[in-house]
N, C-alpha and C positions, 0 to 999 in steps of 0.2 A: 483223460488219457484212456484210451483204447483198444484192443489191438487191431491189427489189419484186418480186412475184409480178405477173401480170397484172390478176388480181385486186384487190390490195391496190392497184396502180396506177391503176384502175377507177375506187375506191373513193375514194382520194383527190384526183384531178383533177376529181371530181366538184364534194367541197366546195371545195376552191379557183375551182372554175368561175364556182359559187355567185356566188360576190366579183369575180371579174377575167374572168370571159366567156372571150371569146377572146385573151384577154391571154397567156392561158398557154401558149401559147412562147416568150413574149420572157422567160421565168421560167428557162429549162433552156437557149436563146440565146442570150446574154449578148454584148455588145462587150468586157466584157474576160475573157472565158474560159466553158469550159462549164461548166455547173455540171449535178448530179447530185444523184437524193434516193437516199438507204438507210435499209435499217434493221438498228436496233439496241434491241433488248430492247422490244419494242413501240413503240418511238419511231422517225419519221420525220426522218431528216436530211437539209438542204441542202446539199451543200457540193462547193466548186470540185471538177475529177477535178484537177487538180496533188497540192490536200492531200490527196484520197483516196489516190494515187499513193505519199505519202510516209509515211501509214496505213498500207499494205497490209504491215510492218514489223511492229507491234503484235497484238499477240494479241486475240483477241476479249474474252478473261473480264478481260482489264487495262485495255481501250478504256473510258471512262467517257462521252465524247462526244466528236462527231464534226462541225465547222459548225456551224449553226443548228437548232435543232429545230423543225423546222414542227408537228407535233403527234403526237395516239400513237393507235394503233387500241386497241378497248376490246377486251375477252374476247370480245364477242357481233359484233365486227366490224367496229364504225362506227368511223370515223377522227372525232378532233376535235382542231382544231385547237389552237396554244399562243397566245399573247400575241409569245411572241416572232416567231410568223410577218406580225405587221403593219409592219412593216418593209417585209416585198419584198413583201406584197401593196396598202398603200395607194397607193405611186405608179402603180397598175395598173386600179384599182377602178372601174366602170365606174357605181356606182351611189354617191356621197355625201350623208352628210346632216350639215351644222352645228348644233350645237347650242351656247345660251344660256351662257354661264357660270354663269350661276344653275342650271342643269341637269347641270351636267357632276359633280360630286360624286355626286349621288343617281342619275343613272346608274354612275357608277363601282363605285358600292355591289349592283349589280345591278338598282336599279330601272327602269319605265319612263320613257319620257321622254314628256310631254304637249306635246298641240300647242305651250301656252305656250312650251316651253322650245324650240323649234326654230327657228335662226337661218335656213338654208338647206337647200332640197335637191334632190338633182339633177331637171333633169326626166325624164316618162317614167318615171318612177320605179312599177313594178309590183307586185302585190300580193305579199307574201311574199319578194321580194326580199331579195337577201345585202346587205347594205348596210358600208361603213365609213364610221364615228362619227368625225368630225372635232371639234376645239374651234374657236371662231371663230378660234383664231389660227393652224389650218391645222396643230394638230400631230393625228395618229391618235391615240384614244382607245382605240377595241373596236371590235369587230364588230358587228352586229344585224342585225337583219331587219325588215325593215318590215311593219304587221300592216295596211295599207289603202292603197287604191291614191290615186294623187296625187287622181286627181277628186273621191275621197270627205275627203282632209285639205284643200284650197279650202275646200269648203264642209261644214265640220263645228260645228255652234250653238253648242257646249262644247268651250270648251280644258280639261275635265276627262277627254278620253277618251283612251287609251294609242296611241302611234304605235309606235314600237320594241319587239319584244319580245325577251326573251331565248332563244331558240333554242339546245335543250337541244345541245350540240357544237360551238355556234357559237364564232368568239373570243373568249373570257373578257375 
């Protein structure tokens, strides 16, 4: 366990930015302690410096995980994020969008989600934006990205056209 290179820190503040803007220091600020990412075997962990404190005991090849896994850089270098990192990043998220329950499965499965299916979304909301996927009843879904900007979903003729896409790295 390690911590980030500058790079790999770069790299990943990036996509998180993506989602929560300027949100992210209040990610590594914490009111109840600081928290820190590392890595381990291509994987990015969250986790308080107490429990790293109480790691640094363990051997690296015995460590199996360490906190939360935010996500893992690929061989070619891109960091993508996990599922498990929507936790500490929806209460952060700068950009939401609600969606139908008739929707929420057929996205779950990877598909897109059609105007139909979109219950709310935030405003301002811009083109290609990092977005968290809410269910109407306010729990995080996924991630997405939004594939049109708010002025072009107003006024779009057909609720046959794809809002959401899946952004290959994005939160599964």
């Amino acid at each position: 366990m390690r911590p980030l290179t500058e790079e790999e820190t770069r790299v990943m503040f990036e996509k998180i930015a993506k989602y929560i803007g300027e949100n992210l220091q209040l990610l590594v600020d914490r009111p109840d302690g600081t928290y820190c990412f590392r890595l381990h075997n291509d994987r990015v962990y969250y986790v308080s410096e107490k429990i790293l404190k109480l790691a640094a005991n363990i051997s690296g090849d015995k460590l199996v995980s360490l906190g939360t896994c935010f996500g893992k850089f690929t061989k070619t270098h891109k960091f993508r994020l996990h599922i498990t990192a929507l936790d500490y990043l929806a209460p952060y998220a700068k950009y939401k969008v609600w969606i139908k329950p008739g929707a929420e499965q057929s996205f779950l499965y990877g598909n897109h989600v059609l105007k139909s299916g979109l219950g709310r979304i935030t405003e301002n909301t811009s083109q290609y934006q990092g977005v968290v996927v809410y269910s109407m009843a306010d729990i995080p879904l996924r991630g997405g990205e939004i594939e049109t900007s708010m002025m072009r979903i107003i006024y779009w003729p057909s609720p046959a056209r794809p809002l959401l896409g899946m952004e290959p790295g994005h939160v599964p």
